[in-house]
N, CA, C and O atoms as a GROMACS GRO file, in nm:
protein
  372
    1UNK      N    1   1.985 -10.791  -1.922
    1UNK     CA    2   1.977 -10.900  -2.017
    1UNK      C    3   1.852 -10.888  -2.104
    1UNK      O    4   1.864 -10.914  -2.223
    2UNK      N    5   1.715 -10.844  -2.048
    2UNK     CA    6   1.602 -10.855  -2.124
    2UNK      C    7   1.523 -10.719  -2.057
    2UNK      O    8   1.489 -10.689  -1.943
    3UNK      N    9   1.514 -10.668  -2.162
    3UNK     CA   10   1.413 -10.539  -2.125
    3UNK      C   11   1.315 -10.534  -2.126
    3UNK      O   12   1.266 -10.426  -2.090
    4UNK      N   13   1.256 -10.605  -2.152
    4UNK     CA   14   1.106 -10.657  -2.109
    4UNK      C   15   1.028 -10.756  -2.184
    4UNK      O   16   1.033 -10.760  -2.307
    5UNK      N   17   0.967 -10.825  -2.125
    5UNK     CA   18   0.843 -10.912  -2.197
    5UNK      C   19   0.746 -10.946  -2.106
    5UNK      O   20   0.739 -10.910  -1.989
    6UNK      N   21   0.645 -11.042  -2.187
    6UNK     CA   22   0.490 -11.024  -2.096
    6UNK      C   23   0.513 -11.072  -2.008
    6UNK      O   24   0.602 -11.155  -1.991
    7UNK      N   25   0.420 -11.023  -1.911
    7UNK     CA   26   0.391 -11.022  -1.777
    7UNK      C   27   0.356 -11.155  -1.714
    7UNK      O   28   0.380 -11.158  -1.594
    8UNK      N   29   0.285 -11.310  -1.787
    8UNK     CA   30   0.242 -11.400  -1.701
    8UNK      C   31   0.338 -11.417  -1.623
    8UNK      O   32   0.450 -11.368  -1.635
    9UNK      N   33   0.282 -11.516  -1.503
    9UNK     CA   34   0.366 -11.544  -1.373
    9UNK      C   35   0.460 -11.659  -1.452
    9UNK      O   36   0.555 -11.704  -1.387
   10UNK      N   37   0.447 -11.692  -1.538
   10UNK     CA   38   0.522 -11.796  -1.583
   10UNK      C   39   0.678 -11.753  -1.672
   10UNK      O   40   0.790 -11.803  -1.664
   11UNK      N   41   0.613 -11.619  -1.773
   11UNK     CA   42   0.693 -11.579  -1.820
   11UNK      C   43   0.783 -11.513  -1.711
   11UNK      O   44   0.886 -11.485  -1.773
   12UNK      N   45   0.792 -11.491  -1.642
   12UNK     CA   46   0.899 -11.369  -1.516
   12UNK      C   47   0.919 -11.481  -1.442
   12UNK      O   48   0.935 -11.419  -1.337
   13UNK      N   49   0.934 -11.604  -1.406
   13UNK     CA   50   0.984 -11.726  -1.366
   13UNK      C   51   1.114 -11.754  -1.459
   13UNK      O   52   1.233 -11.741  -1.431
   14UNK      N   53   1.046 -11.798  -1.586
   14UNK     CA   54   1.157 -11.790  -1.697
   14UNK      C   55   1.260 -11.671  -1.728
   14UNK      O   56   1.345 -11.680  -1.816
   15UNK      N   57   1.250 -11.598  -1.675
   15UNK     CA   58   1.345 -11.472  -1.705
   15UNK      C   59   1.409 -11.498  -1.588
   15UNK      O   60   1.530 -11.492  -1.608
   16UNK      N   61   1.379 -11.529  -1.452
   16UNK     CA   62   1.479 -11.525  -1.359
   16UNK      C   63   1.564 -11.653  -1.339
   16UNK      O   64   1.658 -11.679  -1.263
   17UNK      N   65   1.496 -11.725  -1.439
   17UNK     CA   66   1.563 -11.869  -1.535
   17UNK      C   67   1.693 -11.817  -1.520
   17UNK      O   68   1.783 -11.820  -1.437
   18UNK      N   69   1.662 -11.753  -1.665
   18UNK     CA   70   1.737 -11.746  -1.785
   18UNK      C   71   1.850 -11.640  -1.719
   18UNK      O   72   1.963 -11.671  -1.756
   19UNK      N   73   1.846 -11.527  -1.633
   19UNK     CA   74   1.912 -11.424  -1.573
   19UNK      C   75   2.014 -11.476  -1.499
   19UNK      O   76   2.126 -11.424  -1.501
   20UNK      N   77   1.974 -11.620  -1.404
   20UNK     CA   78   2.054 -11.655  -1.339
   20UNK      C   79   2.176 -11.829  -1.417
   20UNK      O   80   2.268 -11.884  -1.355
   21UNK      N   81   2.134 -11.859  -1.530
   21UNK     CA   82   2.180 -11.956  -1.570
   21UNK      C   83   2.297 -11.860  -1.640
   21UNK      O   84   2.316 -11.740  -1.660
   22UNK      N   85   2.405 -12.069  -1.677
   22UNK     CA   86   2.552 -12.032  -1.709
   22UNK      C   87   2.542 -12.133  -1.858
   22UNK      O   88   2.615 -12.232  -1.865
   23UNK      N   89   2.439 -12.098  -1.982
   23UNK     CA   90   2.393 -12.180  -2.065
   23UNK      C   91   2.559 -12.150  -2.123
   23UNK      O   92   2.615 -12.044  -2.096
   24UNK      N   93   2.614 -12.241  -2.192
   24UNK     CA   94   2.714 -12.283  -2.276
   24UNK      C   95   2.670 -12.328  -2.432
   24UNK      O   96   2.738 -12.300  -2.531
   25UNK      N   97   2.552 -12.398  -2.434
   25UNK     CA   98   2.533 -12.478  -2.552
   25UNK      C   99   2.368 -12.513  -2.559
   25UNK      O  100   2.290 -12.500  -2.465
   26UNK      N  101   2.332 -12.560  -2.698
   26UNK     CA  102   2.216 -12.614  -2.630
   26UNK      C  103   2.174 -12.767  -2.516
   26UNK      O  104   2.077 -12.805  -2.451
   27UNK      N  105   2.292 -12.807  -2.542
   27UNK     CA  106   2.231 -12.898  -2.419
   27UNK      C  107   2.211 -12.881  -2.290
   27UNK      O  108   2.147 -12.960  -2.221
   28UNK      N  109   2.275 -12.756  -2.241
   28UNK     CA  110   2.285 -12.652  -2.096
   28UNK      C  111   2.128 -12.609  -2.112
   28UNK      O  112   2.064 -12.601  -2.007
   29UNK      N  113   2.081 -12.590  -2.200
   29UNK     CA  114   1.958 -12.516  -2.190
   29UNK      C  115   1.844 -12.639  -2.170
   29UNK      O  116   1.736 -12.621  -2.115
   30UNK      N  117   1.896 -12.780  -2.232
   30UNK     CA  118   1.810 -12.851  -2.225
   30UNK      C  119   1.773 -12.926  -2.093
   30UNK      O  120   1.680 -13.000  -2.063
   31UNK      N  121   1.904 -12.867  -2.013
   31UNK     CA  122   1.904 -13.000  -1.882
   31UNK      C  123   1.845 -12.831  -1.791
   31UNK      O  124   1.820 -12.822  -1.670
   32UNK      N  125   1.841 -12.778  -1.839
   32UNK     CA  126   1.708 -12.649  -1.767
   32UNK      C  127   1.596 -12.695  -1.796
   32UNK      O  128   1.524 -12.758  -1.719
   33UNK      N  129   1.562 -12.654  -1.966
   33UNK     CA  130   1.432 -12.656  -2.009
   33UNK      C  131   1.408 -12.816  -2.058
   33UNK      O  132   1.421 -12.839  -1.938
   34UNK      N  133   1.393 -12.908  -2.100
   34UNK     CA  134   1.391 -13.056  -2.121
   34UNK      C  135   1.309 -13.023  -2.282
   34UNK      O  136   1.334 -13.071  -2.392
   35UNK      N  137   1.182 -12.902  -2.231
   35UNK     CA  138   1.082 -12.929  -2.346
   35UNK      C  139   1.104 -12.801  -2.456
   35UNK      O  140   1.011 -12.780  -2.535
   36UNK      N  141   1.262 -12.691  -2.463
   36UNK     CA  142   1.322 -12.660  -2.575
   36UNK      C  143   1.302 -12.724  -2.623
   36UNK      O  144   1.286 -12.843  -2.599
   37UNK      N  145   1.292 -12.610  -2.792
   37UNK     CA  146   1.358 -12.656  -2.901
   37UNK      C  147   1.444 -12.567  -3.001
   37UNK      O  148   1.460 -12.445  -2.994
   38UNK      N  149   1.494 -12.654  -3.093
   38UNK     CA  150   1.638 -12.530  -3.138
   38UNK      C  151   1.552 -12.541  -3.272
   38UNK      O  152   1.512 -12.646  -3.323
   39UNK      N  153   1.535 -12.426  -3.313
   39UNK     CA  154   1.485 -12.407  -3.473
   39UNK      C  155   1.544 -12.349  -3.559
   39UNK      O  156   1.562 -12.232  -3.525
   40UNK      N  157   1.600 -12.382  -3.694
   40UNK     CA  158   1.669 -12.307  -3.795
   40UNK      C  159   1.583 -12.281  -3.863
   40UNK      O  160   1.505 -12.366  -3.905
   41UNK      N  161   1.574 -12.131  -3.898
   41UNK     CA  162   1.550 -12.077  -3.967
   41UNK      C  163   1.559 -12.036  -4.124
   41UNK      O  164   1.667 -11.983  -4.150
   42UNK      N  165   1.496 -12.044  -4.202
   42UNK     CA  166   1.507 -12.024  -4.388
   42UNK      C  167   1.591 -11.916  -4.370
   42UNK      O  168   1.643 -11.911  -4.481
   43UNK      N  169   1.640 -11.824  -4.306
   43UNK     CA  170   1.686 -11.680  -4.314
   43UNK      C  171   1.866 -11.776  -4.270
   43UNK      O  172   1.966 -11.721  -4.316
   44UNK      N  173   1.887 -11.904  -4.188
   44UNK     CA  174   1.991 -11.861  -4.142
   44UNK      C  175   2.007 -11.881  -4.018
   44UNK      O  176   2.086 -11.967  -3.978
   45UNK      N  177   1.930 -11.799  -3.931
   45UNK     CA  178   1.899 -11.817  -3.786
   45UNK      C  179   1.888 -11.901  -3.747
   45UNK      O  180   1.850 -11.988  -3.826
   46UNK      N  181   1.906 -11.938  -3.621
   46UNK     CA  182   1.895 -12.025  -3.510
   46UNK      C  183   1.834 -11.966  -3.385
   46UNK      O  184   1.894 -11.886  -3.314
   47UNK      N  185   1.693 -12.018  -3.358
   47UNK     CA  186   1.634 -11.976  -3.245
   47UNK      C  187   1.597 -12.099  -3.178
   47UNK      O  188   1.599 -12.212  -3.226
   48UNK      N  189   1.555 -12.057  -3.038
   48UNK     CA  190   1.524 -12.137  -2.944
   48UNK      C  191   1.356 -12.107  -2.877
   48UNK      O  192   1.297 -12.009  -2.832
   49UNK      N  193   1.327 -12.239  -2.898
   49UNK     CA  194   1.170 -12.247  -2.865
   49UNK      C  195   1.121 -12.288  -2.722
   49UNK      O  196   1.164 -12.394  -2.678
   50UNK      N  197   1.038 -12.217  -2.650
   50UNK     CA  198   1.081 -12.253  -2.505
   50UNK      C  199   0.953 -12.240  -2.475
   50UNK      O  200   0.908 -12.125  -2.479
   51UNK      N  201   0.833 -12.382  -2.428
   51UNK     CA  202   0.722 -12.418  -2.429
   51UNK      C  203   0.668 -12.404  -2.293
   51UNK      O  204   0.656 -12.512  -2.235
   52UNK      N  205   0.616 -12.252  -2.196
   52UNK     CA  206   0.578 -12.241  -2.119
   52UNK      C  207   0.454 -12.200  -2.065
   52UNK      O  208   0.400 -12.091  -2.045
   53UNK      N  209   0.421 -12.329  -2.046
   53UNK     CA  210   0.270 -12.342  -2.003
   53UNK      C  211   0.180 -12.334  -2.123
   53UNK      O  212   0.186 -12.414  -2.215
   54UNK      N  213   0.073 -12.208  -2.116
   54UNK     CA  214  -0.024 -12.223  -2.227
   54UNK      C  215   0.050 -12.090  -2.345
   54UNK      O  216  -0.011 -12.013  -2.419
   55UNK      N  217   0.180 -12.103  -2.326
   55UNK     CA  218   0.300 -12.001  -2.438
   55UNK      C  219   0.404 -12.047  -2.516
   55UNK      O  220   0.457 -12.152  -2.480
   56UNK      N  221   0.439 -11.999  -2.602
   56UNK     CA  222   0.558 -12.008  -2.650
   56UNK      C  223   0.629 -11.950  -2.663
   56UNK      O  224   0.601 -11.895  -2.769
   57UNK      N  225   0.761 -11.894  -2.616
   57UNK     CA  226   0.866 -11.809  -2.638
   57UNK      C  227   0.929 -11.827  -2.713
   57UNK      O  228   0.935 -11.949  -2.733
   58UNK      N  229   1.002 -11.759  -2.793
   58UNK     CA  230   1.128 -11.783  -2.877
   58UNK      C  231   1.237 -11.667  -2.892
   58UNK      O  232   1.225 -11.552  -2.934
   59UNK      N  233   1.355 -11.743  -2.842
   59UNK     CA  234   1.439 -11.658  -2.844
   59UNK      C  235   1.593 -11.681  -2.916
   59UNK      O  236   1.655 -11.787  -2.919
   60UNK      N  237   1.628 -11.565  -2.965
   60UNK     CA  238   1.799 -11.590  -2.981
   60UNK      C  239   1.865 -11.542  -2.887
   60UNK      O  240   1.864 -11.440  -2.818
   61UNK      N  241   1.953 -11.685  -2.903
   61UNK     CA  242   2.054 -11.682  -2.803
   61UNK      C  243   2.184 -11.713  -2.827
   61UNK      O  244   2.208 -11.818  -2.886
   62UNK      N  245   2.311 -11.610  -2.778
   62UNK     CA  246   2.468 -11.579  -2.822
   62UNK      C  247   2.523 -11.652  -2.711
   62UNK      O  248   2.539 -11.577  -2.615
   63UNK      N  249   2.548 -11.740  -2.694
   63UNK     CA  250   2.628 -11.843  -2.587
   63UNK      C  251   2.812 -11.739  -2.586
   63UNK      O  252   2.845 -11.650  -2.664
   64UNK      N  253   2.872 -11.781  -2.500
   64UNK     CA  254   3.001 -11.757  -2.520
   64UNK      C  255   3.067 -11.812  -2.428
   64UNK      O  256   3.048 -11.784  -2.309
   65UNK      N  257   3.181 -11.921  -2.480
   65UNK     CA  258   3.229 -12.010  -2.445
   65UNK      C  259   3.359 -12.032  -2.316
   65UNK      O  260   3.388 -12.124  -2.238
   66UNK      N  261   3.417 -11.886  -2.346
   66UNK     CA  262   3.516 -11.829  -2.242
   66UNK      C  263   3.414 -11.840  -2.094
   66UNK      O  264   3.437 -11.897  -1.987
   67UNK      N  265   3.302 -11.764  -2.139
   67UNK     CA  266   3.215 -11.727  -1.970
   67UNK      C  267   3.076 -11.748  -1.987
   67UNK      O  268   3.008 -11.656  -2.032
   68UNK      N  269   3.028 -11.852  -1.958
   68UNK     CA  270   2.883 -11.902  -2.012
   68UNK      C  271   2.817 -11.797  -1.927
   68UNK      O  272   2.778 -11.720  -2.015
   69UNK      N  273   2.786 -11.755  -1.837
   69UNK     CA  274   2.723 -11.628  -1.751
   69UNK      C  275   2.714 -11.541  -1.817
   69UNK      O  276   2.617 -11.468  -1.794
   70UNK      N  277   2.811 -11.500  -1.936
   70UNK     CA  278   2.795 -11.356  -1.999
   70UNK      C  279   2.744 -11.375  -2.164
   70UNK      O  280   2.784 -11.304  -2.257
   71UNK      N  281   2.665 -11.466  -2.172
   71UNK     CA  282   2.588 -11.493  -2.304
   71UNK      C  283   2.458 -11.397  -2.296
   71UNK      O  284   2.403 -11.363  -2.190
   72UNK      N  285   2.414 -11.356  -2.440
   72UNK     CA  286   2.291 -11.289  -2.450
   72UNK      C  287   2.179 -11.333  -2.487
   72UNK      O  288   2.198 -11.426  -2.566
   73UNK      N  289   2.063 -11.313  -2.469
   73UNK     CA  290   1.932 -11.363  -2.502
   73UNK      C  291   1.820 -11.258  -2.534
   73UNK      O  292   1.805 -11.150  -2.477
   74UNK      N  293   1.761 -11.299  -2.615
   74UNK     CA  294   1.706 -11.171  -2.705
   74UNK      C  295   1.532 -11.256  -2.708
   74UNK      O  296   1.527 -11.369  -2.755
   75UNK      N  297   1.430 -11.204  -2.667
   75UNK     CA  298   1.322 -11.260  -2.689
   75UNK      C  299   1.265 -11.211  -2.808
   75UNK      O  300   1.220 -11.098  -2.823
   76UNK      N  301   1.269 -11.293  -2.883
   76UNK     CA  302   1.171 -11.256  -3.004
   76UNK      C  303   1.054 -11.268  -3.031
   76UNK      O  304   1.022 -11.175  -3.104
   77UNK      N  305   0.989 -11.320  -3.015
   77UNK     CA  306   0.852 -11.345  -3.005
   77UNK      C  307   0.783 -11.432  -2.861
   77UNK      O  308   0.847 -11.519  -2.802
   78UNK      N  309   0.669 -11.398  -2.829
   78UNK     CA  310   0.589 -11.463  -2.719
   78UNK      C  311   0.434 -11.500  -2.763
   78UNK      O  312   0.339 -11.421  -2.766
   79UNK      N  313   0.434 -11.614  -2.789
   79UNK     CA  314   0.301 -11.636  -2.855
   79UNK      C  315   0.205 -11.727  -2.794
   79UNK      O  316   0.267 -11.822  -2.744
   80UNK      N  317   0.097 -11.736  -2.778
   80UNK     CA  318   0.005 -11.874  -2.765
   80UNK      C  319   0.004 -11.976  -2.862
   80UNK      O  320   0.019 -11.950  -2.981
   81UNK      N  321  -0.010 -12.071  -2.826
   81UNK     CA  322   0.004 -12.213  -2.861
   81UNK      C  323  -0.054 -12.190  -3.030
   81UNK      O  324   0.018 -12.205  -3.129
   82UNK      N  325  -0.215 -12.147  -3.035
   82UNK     CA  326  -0.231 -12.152  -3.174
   82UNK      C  327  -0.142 -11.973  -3.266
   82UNK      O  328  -0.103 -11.946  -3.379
   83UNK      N  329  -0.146 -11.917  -3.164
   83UNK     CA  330  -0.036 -11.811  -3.286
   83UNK      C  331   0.092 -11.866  -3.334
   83UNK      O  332   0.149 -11.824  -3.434
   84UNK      N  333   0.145 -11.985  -3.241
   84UNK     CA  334   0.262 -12.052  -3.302
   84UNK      C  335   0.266 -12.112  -3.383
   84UNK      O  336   0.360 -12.121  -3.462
   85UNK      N  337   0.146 -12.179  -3.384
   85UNK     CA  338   0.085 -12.291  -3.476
   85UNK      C  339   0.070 -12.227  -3.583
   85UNK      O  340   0.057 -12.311  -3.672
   86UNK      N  341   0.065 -12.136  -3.621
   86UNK     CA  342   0.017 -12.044  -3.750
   86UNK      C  343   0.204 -12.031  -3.838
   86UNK      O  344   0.231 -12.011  -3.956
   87UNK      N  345   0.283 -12.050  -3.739
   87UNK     CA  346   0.422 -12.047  -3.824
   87UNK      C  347   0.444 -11.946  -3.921
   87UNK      O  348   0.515 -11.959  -4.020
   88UNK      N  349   0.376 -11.837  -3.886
   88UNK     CA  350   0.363 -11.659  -3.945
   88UNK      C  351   0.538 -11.608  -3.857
   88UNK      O  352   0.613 -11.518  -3.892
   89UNK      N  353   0.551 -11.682  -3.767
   89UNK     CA  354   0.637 -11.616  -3.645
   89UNK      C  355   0.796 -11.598  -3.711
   89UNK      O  356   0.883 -11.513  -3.690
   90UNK      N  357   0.791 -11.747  -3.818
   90UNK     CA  358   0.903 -11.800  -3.859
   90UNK      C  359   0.938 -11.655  -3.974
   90UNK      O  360   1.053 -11.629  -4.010
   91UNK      N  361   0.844 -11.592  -4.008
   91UNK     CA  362   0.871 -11.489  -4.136
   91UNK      C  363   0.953 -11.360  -4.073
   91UNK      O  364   1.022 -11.278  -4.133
   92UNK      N  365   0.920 -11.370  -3.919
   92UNK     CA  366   0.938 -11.219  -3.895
   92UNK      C  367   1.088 -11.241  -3.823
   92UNK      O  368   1.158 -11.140  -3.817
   93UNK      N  369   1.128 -11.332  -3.782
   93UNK     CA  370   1.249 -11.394  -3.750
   93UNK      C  371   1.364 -11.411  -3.838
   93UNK      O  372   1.465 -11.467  -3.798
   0.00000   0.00000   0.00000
């Protein structure tokens, strides 16, 4: 599902999240994560903002409705609180 991202103990919590969930929608993700958020993008996109600890992840994510288990998730960026804050992240997305 994810070929790698950083190492905190927090981030590899969230991956064995995300590895073992059956997300359908965003509200599946919300009754996981409570403190997601879904962001549209000027390009189009739709990413998901996922506020862990002193990080921010953001990822796209391909739900699929037949078999929520076999949806994809793509980490796009992993930032600290003020690199997010800088909203540079939104350009490269």
């Amino acid at each position: 599902m994810l070929a790698r991202i950083p190492t905190p103990c927090q981030a590899k919590q969230w991956l064995l999240t995300v590895q073992s969930a059956e997300w359908a929608n965003f509200s599946d993700i919300r009754n996981t994560y409570n403190s997601a958020d879904i962001v549209r993008l000027d390009s189009g996109s739709t990413v998901y903002v996922f506020n862990i600890r002193s990080y921010r992840l953001i990822a796209a994510i391909y739900f699929t409705s037949k078999n929520p288990g076999r949806g994809r998730v793509y980490v796009q960026e992993f930032l600290t609180h003020p690199e997010y804050d800088k909203n540079t992240w939104k350009e490269r997305n």
